[in-house]
C-alpha positions in Angstrom: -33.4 -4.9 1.2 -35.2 -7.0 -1.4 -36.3 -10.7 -0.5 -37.0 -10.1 2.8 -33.5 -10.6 4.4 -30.3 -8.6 5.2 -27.5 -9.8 2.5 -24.1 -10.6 4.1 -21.4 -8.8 2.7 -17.7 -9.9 2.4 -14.7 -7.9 2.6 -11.5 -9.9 1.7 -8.3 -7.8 2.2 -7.5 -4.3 2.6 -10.6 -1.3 1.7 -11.0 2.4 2.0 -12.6 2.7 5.7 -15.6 4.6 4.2 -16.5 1.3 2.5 -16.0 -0.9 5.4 -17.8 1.8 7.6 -21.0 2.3 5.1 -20.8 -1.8 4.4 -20.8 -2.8 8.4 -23.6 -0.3 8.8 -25.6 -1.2 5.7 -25.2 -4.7 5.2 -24.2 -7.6 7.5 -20.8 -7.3 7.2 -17.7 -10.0 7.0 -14.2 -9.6 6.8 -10.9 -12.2 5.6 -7.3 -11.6 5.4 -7.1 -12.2 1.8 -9.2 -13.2 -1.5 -8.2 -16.9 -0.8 -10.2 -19.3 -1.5 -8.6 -21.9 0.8 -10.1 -19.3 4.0 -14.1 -19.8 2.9 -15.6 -21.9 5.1 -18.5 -23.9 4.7 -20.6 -21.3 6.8 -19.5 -18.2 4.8 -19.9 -20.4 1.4 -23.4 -20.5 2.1 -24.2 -17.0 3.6 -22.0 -14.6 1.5 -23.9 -12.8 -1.4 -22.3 -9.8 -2.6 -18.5 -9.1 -2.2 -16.8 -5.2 -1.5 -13.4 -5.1 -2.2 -10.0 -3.6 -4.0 -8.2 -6.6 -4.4 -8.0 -9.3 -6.9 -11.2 -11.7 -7.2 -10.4 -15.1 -9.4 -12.2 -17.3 -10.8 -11.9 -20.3 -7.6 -12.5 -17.2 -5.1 -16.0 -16.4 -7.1 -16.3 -20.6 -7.4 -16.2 -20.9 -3.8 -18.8 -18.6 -3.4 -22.2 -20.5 -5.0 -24.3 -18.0 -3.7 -22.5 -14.8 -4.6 -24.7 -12.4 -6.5 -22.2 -9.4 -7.0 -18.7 -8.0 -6.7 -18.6 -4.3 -6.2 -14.7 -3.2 -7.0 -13.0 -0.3 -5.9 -11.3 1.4 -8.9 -12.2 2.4 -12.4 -10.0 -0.3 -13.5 -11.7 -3.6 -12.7 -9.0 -6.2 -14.4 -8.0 -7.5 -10.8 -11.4 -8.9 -11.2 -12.5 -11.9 -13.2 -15.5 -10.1 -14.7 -16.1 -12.6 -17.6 -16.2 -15.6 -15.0 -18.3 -13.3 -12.8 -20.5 -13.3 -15.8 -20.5 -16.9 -17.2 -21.4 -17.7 -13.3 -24.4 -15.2 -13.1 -22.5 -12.6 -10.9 -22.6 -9.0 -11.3 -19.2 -6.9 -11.1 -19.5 -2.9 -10.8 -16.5 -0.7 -10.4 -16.3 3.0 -10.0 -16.4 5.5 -12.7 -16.8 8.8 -13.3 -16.4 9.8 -9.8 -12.6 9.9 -9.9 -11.9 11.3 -13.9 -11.6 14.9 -13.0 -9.2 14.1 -10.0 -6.6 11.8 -12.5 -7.0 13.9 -15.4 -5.9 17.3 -12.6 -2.8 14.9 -12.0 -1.7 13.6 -15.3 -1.9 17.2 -16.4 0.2 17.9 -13.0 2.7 14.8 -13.9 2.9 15.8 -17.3 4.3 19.4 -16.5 6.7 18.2 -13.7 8.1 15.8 -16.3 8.9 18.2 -19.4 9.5 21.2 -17.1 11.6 18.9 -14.2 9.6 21.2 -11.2 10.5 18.1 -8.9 14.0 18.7 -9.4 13.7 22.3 -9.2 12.5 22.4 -5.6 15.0 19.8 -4.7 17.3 22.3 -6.1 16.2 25.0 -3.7 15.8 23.1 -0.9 19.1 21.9 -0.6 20.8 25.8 -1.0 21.9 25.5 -4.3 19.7 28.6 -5.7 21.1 30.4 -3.3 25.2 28.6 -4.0 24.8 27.8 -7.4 22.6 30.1 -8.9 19.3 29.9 -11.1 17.9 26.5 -11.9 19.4 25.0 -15.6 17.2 26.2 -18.5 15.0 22.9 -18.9 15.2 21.5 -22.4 11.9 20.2 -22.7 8.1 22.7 -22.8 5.0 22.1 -23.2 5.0 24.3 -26.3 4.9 23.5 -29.6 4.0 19.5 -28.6 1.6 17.0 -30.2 0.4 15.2 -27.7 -1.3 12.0 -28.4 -4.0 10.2 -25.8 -3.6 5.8 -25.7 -7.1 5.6 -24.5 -9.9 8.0 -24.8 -12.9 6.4 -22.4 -13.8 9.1 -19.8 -10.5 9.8 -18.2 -8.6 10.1 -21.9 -11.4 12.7 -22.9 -11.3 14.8 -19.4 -7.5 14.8 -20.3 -8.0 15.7 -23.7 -10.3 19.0 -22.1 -7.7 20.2 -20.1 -5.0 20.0 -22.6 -7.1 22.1 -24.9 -6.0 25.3 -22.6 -2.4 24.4 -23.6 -2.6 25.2 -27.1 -1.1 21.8 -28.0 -2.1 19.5 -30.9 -4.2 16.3 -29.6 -4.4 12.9 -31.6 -5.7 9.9 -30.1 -6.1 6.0 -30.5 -8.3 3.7 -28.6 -10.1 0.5 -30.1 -12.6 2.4 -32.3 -13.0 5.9 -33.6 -14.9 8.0 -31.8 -17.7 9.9 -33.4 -18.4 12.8 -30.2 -15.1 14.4 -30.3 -12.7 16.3 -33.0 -9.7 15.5 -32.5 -7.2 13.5 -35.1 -7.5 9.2 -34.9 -4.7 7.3 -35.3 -5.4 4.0 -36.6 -3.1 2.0 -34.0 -0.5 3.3 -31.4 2.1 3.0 -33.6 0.6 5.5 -36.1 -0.3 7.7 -32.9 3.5 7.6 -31.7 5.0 8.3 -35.2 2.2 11.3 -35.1 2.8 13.1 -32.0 6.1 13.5 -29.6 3.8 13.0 -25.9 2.5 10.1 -25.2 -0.2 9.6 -22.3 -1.5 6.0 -21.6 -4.7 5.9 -19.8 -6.1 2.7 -21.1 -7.1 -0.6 -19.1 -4.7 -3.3 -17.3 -5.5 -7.0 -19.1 -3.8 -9.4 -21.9 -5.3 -6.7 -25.0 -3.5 -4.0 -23.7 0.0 -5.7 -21.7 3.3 -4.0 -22.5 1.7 -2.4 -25.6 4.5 0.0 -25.1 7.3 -1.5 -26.2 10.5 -0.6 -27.7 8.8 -0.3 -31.2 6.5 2.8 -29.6 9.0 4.3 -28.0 11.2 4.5 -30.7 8.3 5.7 -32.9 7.9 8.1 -30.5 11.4 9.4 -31.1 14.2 11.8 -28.9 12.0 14.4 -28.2 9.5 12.1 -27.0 7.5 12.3 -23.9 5.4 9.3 -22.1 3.4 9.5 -19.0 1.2 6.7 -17.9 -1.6 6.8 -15.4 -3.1 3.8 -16.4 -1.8 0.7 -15.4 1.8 -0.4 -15.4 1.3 -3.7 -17.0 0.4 -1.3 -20.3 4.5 -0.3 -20.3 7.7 -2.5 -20.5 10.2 -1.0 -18.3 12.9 -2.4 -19.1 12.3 -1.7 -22.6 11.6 1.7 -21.0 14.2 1.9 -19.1 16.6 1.6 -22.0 14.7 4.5 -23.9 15.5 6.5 -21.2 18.6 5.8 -20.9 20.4 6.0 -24.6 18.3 8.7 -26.0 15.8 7.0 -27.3 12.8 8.9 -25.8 13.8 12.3 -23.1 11.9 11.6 -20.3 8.7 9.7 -18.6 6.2 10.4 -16.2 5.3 7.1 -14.2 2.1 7.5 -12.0 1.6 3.1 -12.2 4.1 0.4 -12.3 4.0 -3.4 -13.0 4.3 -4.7 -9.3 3.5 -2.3 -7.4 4.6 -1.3 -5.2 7.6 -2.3 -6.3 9.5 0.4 -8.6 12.2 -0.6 -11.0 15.3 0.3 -9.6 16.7 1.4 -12.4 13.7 3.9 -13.4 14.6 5.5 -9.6 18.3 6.2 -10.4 17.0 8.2 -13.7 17.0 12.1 -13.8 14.7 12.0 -16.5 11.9 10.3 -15.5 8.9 11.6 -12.3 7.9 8.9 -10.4 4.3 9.2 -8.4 3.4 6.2 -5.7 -0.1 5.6 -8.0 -2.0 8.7 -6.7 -4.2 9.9 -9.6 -7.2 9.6 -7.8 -5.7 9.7 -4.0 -7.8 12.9 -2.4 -9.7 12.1 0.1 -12.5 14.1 -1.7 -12.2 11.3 -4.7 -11.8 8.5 -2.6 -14.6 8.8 -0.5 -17.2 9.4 -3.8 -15.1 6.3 -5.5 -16.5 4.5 -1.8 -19.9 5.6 -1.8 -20.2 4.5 -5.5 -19.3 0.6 -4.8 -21.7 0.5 -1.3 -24.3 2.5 -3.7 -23.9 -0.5 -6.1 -24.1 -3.1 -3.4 -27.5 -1.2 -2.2 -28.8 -0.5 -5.9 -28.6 -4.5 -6.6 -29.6 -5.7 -3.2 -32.7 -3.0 -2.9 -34.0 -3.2 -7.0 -31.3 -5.3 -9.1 -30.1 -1.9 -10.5 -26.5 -1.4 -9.6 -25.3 2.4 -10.6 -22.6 1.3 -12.5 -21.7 -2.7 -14.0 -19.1 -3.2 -16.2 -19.8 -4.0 -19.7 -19.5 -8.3 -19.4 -22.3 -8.0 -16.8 -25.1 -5.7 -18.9 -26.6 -8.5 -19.6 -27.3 -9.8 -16.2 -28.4 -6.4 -15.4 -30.6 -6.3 -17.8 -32.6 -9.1 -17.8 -32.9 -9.4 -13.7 -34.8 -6.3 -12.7 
């Protein structure tokens, strides 16, 4: 490690074992309860310099830390984590990219048919006799064919989507904060246009104030009775109860919910709906993913520590990046 001394490595909270392992190995290694501020102690204040973790980091957590140099967050999705604060106080935050598109795009894909095509229901259906008592399965109202399906969100998960739903013949529209020159398919110039324009909505863009219950009654109702939405972004992004109603009177016919607001708490109402496949946040839960999504944050934590190159910092902290190396 650079400057001559092993750094000291916190871990507030719950982690995937392969980071605790790789950090306890790598680093020197500490562990806390919780993020809380209220648990550093003078001793750790001093010592502590980068921080591994999945939980939420705020601003008085990163304040008690004066000599913290970088946060290394598990998850794409890094909006637990005060990154602009991180920033303004001269630490680094990485998260983990890439390593875990292929795995959520397989299971919105997944999600997306069990929703239109109700497959959870089916096997319910068999499993409890009623092939065999009842007959065939009902006819399901809703396919795949003939939809328009249009992507909230087209970073690198949105566009791995976007591949796979190329095999499915379907028409693909998208919206995200700014056109996108490397791709050919149809822009919509706000999600309203993109709900009005298609009749399957997937949601795959970042938690945080820009994007919070940006589907609200207005979108779904743009989005009409045939309408589809599956999010496997975060849950913040959809109002539920606003949701829940859709469901409910007609306004859309049915969801696919991968994400939630307080998880893992699920609306009770959502659970008593026919129309709607609910997933416990899995997209990325293999153990394949999750172990490269691990290596990533302890690579950052080594990339800093060893040459001030993390593999992958979030946007607020290029700067820092750049200019310490």
């Amino acid at each position: 490690m650079s400057e001559g001394s092993e750094p000291t490595i916190l871990i507030p909270g719950k982690v995937h074992p392969r980071v605790r392992e790789r950090v306890e190995a790598e680093f020197a290694a500490v562990a806390i309860e919780t993020a809380d501020a209220a648990l550093i102690t003078p001793e750790l204040a001093a010592s502590i310099r980068g921080i591994a973790s999945s939980t939420r980091i705020d601003a008085a957590f990163i304040d008690a830390l004066p000599n913290l140099e970088i946060i290394a967050h598990f998850g794409v999705g890094y909006d637990p984590v005060d990154a602009g604060h991180a920033a303004r106080c001269g630490v680094v935050v990485t998260n983990t990219p890439d390593v875990l598109s292929d795995e959520v795009a397989d299971t919105t894909i997944g999600l997306l048919i069990n929703t239109v095509r109700e497959l959870p229901r089916a096997e319910t259906y068999l499993r409890a006799g009623r092939w065999a008592s009842e007959g065939g399965y009902r006819l399901t109202p809703l396919t795949l064919r003939g939809r328009t399906v249009g992507i909230f969100g087209l970073g690198r998960i949105g566009r791995a989507i976007a591949r796979r739903l190329e095999g499915f013949g379907v028409e693909i529209l998208y919206h995200s904060r700014s056109k996108r020159e490397d791709v050919s398919y149809a822009y919509a110039e706000s999600l309203k246009d993109l709900a009005e324009r298609c009749d399957t909505l997937i949601v795959i863009v970042p938690g945080g104030p820009a994007t919070d219950r940006a589907v609200d009654a207005e979108i779904l109702s743009a989005l009409g009775s045939n309408g589809v939405l599956v999010n496997v972004g975060r849950g913040s992004t959809v109002d539920c109860d606003a949701l829940e109603t859709a469901l409910s009177n007609g306004t859309i016919a049915a969801a696919g919910l991968d994400v939630f607001p307080n998880e893992p708490k699920v609306p009770e109402g959502l659970t008593k709906l026919d129309n709607v496949s609910l997933l416990p946040h899995v997209a990325s839960a293999s153990q394949h993913t999750r172990n490269a999504m691990a290596d990533l944050l302890v690579d950052n934590l080594a990339g800093w520590f060893d040459r001030r190159r993390p593999v992958t910092p979030v946007p607020e902290s290029g700067e820092l990046v750049s200019t310490r190396h």
